[in-house]
TORPA-4810 file (N, C-alpha, C, O; in nm, 3 decimals):
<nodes>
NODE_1_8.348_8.552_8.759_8.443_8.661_8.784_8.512_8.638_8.918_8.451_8.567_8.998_X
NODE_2_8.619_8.682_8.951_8.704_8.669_9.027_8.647_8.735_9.197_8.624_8.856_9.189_X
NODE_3_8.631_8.695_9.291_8.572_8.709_9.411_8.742_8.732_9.516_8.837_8.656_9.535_X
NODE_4_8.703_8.906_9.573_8.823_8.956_9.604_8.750_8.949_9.770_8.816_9.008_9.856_X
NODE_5_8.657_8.900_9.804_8.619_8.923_9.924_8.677_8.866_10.076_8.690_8.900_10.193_X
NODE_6_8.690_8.800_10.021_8.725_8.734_10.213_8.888_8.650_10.183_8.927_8.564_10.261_X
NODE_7_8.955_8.683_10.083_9.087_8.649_10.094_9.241_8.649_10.228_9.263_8.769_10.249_X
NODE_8_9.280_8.616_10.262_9.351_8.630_10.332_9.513_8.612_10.324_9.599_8.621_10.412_X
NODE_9_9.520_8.583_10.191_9.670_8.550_10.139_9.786_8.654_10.133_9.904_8.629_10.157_X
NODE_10_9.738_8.763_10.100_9.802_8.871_10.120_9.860_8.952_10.251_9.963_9.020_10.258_X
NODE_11_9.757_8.923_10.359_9.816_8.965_10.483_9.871_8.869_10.551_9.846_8.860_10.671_X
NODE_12_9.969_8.766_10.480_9.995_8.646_10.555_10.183_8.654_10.549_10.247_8.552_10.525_X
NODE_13_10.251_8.786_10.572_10.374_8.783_10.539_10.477_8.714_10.604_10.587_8.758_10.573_X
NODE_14_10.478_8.627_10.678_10.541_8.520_10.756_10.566_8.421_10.703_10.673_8.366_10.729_X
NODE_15_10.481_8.368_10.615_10.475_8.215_10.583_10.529_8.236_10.399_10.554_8.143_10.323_X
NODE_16_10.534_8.364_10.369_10.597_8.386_10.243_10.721_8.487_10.203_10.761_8.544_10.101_X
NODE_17_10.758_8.476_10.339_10.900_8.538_10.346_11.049_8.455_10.395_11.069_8.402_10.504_X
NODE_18_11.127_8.461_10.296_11.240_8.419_10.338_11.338_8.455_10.411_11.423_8.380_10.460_X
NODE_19_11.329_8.603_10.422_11.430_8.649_10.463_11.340_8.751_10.495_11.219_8.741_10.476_X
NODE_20_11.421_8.896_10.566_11.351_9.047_10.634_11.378_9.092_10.469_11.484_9.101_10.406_X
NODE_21_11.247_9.113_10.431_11.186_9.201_10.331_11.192_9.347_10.364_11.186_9.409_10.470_X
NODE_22_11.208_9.385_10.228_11.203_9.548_10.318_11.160_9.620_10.310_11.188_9.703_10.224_X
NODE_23_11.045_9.637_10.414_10.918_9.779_10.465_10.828_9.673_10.345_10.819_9.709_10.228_X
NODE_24_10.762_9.537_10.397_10.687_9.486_10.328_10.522_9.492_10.354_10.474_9.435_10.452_X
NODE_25_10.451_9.555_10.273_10.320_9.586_10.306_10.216_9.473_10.276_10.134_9.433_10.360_X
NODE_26_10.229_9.413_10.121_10.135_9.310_10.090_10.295_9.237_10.061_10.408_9.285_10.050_X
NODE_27_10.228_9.067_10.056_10.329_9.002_10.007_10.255_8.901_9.892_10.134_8.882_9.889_X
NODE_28_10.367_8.832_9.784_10.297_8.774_9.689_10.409_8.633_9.736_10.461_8.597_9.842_X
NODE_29_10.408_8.583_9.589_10.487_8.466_9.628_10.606_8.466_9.557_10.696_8.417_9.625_X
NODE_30_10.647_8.505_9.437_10.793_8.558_9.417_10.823_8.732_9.427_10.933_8.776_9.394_X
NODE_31_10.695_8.836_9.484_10.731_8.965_9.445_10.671_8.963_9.613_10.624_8.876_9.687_X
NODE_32_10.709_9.134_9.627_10.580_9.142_9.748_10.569_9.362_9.705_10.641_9.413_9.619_X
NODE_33_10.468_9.442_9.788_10.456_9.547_9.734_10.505_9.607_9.862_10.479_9.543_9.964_X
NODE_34_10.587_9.747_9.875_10.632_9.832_9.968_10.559_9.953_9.931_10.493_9.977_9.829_X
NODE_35_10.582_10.023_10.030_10.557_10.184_9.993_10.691_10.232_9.918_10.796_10.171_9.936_X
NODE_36_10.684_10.319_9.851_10.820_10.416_9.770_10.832_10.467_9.846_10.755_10.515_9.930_X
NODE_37_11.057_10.467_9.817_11.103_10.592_9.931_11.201_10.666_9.845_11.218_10.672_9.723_X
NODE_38_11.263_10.724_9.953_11.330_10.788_9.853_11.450_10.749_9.730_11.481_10.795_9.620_X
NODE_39_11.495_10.639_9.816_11.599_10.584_9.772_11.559_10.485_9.643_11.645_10.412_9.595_X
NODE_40_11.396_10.488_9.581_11.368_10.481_9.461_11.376_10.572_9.368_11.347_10.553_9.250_X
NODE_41_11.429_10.713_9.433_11.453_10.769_9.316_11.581_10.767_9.228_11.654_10.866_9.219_X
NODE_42_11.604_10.653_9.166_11.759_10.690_9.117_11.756_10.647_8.948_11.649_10.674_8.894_X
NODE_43_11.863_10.583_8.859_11.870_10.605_8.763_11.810_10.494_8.706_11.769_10.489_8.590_X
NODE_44_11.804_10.412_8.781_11.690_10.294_8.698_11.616_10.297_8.708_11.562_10.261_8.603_X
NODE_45_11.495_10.340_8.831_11.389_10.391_8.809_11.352_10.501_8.700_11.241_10.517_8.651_X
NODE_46_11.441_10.557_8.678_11.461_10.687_8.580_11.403_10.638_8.451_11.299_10.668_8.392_X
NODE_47_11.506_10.548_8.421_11.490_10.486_8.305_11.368_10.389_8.254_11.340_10.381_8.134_X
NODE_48_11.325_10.345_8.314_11.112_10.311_8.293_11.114_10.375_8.181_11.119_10.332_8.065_X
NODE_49_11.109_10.521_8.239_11.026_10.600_8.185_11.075_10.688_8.048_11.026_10.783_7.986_X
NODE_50_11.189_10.611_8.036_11.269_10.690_7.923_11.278_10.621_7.811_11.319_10.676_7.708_X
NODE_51_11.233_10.462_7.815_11.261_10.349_7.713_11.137_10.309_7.685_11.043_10.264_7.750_X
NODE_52_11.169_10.353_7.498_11.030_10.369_7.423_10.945_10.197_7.433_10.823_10.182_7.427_X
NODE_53_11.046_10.085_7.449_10.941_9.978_7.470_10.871_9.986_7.594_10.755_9.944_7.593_X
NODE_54_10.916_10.030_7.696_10.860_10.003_7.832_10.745_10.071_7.817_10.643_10.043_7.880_X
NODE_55_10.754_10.194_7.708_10.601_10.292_7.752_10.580_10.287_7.624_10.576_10.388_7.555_X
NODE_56_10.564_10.152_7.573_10.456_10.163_7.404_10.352_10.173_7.427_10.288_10.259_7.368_X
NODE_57_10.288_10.089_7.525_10.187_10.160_7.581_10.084_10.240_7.650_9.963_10.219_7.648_X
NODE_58_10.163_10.356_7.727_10.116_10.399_7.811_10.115_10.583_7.752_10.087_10.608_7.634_X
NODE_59_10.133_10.640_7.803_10.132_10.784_7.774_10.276_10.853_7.852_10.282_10.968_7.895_X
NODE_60_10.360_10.775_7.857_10.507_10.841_7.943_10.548_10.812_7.736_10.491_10.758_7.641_X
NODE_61_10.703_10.902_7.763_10.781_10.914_7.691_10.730_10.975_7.594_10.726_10.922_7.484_X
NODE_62_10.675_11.115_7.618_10.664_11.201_7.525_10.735_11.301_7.535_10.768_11.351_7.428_X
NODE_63_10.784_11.366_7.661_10.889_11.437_7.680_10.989_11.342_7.779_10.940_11.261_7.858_X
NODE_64_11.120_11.359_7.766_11.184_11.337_7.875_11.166_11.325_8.027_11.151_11.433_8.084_X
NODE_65_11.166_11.212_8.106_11.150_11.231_8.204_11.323_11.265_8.274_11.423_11.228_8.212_X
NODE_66_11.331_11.335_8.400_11.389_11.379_8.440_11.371_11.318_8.615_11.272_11.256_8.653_X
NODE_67_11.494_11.354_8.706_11.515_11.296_8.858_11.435_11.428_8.911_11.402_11.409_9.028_X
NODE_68_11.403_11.529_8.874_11.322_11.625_8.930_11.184_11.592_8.917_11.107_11.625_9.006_X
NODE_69_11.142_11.528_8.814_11.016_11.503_8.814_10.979_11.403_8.868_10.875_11.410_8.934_X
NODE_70_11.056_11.266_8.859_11.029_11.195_9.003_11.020_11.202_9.113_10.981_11.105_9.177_X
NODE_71_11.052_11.317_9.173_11.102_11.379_9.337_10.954_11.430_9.321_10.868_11.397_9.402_X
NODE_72_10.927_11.512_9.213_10.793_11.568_9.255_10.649_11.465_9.249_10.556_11.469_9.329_X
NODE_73_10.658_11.404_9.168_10.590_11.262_9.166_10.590_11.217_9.319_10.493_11.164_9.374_X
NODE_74_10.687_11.238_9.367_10.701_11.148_9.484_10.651_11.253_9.591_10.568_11.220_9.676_X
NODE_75_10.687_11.341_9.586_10.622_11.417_9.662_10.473_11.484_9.702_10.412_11.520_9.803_X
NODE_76_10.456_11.478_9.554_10.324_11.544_9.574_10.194_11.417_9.512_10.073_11.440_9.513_X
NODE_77_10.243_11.315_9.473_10.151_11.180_9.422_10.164_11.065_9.505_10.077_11.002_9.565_X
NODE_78_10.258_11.052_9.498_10.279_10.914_9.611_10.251_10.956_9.744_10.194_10.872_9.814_X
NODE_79_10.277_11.066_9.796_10.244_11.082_9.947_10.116_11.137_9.988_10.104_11.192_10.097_X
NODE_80_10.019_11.125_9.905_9.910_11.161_9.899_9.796_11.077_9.953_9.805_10.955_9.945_X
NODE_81_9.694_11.131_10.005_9.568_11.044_10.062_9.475_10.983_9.934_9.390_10.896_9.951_X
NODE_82_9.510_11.052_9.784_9.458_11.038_9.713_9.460_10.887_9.591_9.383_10.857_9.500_X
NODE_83_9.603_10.809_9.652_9.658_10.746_9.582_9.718_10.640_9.641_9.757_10.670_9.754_X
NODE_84_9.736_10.545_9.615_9.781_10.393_9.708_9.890_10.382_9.601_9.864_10.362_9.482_X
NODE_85_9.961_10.390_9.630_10.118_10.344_9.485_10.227_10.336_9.578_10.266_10.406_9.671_X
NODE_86_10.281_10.188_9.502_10.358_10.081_9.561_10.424_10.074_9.489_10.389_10.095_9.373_X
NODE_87_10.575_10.035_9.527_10.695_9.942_9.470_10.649_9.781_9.465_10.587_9.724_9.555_X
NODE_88_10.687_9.729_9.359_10.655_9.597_9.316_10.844_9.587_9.332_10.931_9.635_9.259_X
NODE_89_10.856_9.501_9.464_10.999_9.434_9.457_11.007_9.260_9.478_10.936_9.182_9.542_X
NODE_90_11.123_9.243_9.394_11.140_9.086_9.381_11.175_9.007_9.556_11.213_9.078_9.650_X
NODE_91_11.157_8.888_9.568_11.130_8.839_9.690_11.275_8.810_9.735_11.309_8.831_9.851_X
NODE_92_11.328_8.781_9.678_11.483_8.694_9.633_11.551_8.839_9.682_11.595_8.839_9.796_X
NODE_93_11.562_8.957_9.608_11.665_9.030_9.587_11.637_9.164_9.675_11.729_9.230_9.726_X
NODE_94_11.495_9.198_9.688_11.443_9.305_9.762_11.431_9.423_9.592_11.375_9.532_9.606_X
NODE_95_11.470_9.396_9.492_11.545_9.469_9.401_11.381_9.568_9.337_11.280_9.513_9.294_X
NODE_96_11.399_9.699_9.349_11.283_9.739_9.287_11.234_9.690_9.152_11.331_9.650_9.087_X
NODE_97_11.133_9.680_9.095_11.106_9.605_8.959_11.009_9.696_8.902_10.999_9.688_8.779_X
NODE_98_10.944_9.773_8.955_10.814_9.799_8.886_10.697_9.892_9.043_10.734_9.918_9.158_X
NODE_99_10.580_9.913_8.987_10.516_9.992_9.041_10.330_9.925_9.027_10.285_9.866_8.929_X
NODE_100_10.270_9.950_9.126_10.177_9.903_9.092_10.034_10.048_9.194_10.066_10.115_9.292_X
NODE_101_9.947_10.049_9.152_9.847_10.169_9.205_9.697_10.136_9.198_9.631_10.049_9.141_X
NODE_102_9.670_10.230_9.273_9.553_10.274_9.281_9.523_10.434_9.329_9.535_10.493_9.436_X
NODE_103_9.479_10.473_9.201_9.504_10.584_9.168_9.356_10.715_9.152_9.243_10.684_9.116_X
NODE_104_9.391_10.824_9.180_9.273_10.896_9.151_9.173_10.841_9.281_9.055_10.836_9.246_X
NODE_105_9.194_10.806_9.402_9.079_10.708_9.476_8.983_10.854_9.460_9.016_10.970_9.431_X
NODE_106_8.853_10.791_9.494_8.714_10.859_9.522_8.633_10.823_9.634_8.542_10.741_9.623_X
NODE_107_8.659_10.876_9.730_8.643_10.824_9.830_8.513_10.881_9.838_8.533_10.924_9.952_X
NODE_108_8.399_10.917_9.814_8.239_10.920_9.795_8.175_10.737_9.706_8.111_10.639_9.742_X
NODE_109_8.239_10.781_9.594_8.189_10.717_9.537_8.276_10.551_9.525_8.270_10.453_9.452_X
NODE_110_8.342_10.587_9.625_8.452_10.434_9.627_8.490_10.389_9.537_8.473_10.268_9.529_X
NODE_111_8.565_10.464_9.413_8.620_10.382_9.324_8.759_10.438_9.295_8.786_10.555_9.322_X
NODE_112_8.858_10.343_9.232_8.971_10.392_9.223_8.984_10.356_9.085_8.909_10.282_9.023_X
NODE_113_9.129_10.439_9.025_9.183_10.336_8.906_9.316_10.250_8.918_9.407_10.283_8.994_X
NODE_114_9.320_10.147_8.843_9.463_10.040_8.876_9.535_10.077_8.767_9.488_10.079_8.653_X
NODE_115_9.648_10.106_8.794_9.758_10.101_8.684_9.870_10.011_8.763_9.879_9.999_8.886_X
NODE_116_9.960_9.946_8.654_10.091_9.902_8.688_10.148_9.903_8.598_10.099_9.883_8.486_X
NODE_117_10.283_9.930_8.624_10.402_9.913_8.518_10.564_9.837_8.624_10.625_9.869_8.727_X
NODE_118_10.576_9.689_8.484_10.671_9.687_8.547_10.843_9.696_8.466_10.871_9.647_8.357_X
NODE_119_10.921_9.758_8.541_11.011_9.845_8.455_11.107_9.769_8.426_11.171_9.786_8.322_X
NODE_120_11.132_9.685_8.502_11.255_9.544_8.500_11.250_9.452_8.417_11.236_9.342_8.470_X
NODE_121_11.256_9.451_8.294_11.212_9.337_8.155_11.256_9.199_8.168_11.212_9.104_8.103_X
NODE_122_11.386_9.194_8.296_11.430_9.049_8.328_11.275_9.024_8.342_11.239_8.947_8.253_X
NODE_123_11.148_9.072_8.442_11.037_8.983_8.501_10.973_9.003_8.451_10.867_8.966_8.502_X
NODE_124_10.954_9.082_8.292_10.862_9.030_8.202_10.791_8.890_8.192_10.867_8.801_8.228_X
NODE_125_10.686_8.851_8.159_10.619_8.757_8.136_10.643_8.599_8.289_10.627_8.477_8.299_X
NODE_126_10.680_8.694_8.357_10.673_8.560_8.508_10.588_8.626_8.561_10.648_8.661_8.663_X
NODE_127_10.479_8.675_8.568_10.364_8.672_8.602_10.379_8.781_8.742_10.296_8.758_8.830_X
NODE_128_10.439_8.851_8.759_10.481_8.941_8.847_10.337_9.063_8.792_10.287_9.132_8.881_X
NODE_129_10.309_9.070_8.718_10.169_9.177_8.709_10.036_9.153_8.749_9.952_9.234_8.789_X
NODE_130_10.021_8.959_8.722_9.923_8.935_8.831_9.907_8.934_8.916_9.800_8.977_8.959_X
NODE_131_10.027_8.872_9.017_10.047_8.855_9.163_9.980_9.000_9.182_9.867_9.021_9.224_X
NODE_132_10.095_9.118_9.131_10.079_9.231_9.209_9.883_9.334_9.206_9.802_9.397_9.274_X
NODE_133_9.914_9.274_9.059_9.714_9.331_9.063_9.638_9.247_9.144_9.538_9.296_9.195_X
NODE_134_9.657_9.163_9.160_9.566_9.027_9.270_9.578_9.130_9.395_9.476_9.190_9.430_X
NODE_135_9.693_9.151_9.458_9.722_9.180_9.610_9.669_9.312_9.614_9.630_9.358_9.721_X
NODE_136_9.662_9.379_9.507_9.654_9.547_9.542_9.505_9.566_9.524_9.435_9.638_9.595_X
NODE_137_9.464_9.491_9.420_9.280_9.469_9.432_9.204_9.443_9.539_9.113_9.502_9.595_X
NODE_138_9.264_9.339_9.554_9.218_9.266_9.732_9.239_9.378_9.809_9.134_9.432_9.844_X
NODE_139_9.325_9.425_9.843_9.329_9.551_9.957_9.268_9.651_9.935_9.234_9.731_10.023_X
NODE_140_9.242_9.661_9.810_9.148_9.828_9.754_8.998_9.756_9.759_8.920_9.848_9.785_X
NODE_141_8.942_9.662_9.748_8.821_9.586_9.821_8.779_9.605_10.011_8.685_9.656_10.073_X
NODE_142_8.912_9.532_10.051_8.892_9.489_10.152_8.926_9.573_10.287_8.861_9.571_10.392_X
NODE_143_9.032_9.641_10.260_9.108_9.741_10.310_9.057_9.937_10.301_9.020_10.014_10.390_X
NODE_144_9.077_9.956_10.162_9.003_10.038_10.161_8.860_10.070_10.190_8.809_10.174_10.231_X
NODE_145_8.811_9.964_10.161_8.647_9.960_10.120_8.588_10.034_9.997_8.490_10.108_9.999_X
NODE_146_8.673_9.999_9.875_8.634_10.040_9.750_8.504_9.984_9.719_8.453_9.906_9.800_X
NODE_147_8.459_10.007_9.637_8.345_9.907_9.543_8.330_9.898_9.417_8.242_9.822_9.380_X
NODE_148_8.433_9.993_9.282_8.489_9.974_9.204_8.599_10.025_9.186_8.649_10.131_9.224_X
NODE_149_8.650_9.911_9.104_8.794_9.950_9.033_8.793_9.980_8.858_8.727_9.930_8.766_X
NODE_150_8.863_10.050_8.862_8.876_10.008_8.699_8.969_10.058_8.613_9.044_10.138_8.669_X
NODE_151_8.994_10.039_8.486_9.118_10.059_8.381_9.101_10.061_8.264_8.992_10.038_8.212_X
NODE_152_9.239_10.100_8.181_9.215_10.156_8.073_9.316_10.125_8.008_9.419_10.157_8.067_X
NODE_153_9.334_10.064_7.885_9.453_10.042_7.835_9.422_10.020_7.628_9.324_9.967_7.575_X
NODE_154_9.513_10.067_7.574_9.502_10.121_7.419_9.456_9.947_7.373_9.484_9.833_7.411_X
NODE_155_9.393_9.995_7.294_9.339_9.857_7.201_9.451_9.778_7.168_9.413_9.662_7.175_X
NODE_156_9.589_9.781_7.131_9.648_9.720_7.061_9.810_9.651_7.205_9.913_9.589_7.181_X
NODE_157_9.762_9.696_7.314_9.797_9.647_7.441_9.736_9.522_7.506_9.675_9.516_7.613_X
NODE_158_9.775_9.382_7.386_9.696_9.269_7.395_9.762_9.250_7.543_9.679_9.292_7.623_X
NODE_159_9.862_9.210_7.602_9.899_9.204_7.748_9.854_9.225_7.871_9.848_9.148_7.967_X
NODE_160_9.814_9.368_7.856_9.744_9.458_7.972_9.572_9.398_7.954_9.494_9.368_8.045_X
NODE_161_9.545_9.392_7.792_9.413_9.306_7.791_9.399_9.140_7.897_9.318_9.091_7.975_X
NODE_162_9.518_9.108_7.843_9.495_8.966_7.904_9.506_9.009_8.047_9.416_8.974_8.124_X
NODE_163_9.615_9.085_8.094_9.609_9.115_8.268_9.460_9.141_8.279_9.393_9.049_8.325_X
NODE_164_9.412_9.225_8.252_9.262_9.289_8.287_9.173_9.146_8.315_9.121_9.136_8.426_X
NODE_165_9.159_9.064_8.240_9.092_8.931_8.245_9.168_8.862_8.318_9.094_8.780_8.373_X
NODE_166_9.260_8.849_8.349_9.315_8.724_8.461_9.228_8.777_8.606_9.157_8.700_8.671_X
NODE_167_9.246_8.915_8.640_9.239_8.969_8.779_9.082_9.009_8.740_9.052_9.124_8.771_X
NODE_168_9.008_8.952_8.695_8.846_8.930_8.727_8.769_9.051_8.659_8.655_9.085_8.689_X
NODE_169_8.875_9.129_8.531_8.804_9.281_8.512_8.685_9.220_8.407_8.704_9.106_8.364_X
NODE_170_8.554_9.299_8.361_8.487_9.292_8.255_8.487_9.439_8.189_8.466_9.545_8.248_X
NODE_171_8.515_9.423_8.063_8.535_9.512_7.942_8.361_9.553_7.944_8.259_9.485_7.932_X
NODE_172_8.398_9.743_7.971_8.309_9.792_7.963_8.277_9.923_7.872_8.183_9.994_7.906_X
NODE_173_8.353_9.956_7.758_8.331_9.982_7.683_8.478_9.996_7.637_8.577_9.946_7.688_X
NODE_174_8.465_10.096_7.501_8.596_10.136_7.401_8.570_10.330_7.426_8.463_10.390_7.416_X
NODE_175_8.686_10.383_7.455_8.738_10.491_7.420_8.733_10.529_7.273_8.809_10.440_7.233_X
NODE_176_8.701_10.590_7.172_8.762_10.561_7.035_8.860_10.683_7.013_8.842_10.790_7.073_X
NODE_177_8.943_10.666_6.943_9.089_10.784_6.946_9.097_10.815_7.052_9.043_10.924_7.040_X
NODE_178_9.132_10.807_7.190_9.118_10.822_7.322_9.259_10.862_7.332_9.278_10.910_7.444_X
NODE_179_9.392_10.861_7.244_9.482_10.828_7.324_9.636_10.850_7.177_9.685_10.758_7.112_X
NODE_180_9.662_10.957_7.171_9.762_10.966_7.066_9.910_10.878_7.097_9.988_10.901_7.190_X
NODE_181_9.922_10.791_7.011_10.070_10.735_7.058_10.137_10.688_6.898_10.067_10.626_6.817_X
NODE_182_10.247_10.717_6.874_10.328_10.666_6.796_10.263_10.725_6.645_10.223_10.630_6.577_X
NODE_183_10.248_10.831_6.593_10.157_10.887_6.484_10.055_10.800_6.490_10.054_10.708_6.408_X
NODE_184_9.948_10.812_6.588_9.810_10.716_6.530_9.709_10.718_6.657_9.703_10.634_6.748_X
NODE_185_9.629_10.838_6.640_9.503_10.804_6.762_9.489_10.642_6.754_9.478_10.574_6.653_X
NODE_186_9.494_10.598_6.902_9.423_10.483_6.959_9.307_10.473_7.045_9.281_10.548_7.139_X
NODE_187_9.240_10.377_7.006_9.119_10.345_7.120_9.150_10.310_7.261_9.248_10.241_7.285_X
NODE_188_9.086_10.346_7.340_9.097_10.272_7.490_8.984_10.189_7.514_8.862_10.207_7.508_X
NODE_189_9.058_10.094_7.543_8.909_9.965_7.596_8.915_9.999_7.747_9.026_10.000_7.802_X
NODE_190_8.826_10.023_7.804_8.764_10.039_7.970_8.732_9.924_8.022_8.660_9.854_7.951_X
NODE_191_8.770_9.873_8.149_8.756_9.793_8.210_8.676_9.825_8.367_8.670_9.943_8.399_X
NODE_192_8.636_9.757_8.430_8.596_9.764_8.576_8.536_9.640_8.641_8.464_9.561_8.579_X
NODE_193_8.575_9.626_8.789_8.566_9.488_8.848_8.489_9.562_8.958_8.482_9.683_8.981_X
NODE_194_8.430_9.451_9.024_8.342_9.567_9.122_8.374_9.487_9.240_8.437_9.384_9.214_X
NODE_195_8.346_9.509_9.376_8.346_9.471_9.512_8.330_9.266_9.535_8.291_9.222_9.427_X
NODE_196_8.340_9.205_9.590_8.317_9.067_9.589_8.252_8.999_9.440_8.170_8.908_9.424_X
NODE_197_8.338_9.099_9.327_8.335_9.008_9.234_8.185_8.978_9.167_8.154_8.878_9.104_X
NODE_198_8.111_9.081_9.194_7.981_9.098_9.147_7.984_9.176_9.002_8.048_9.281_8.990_X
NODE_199_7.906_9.113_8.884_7.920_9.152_8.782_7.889_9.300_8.742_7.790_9.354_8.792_X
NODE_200_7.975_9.375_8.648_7.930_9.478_8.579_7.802_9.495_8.500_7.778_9.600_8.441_X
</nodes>
C-alpha cells in the first residue's frame, strides 16, 4: 500500500512552477491545489454541477444547482475548520478545473473523507485526479495529522474505483442500496487508507 509518510514533493513549489501560480498551496506537476475564492463562483463552475455526465456519479444533479447555492457552499463549507477543499487548477493556464477535499474532518478521532470532482472534461483521463488525491492525502497525513482517510463511491463508478487503488485505498466494505441514482438504488463500496500506509 501506498506510504504517505515522509514525502516531500508537494511542499516543493519552486522547482514545479513555471510561472507565479495563483495563491498556490500544494503543487503537482501539470495541476497544483489553491484555496477557493470568490471569483470561483461563476458560470462554469456552475455548470459541474448541472451536467448529468459530470454527476453520474455522485449525488449532485437532483435539483438544480444555482450561484446562490454556491455562495453558500462557499461560505458556510469551504470556510470552515471542518473541511480542507481546494481548487484543482491547471499549471499552464492557472484555469480552475475541478475541486478536490477533505471533508467532514474529525478531529478526535482523526479521520476525514476525500472526495474530488473534476469539472473540466478537456482533463479527463490525464491523470489530474491522482496527482490531486496524492497531494491532498499527503497533507491530510502529514499536515493535518489525520490517521484515516476514507471514501465512497457507487459500485458501477469503475474510475473512482480505479482512483481509490492508485492512491493506496483498501476496499472495506459495500454499502448495499446506499445511494438512489438514475431509477436504481446503488451500492457504495467503502474505502479507507490509514496513516504511513499501514494496512486496514
Amino acid at each position: 500500500m501506498t506510504s504517505y509518510a515522509h514525502s516531500q514533493k508537494s511542499t516543493n513549489i519552486e522547482m514545479n512552477s513555471p510561472h507565479d501560480m495563483k495563491n498556490a498551496f500544494l503543487v503537482g506537476d501539470t495541476m497544483y491545489l489553491r484555496p477557493l475564492d470568490e471569483t470561483d463562483l461563476n458560470a462554469a463552475y456552475l455548470s459541474w454541477f448541472n451536467d448529468a455526465e459530470t454527476c453520474r456519479f455522485n449525488e449532485h444533479h437532483r435539483f438544480p444547482m444555482h450561484v446562490e447555492d454556491l455562495r453558500g457552499y462557499f461560505d458556510t463549507v469551504v470556510r470552515s475548520k471542518g473541511n480542507l477543499i481546494l481548487a484543482i487548477a491547471d499549471t499552464s493556464t492557472d484555469a480552475h478545473i475541478g475541486n478536490v477535499s477533505l471533508q467532514n474532518i474529525d478531529w478526535v478521532n482523526r479521520s476525514a473523507e476525500f472526495a474530488i470532482i473534476v469539472g473540466d472534461k478537456e482533463h479527463w483521463g490525464k491523470g489530474v485526479a491522482t496527482q490531486a488525491g496524492r497531494l491532498v492525502i499527503e497533507h491530510g497525513f502529514s499536515a493535518l495529522n489525520l490517521h484515516r482517510i476514507h471514501c465512497g463511491t457507487s459500485a458501477d463508478n469503475v474510475p473512482m474505483q480505479k482512483l481509490a487503488a492508485a492512491l493506496g485505498f483498501t476496499q472495506e466494505g459495500v454499502q448495499r442500496d446506499a445511494m438512489w441514482k438514475d431509477g436504481a438504488y446503488r451500492d457504495i463500496i467503502v474505502y479507507g487508507i490509514l496513516s504511513h500506509g499501514k494496512p486496514a
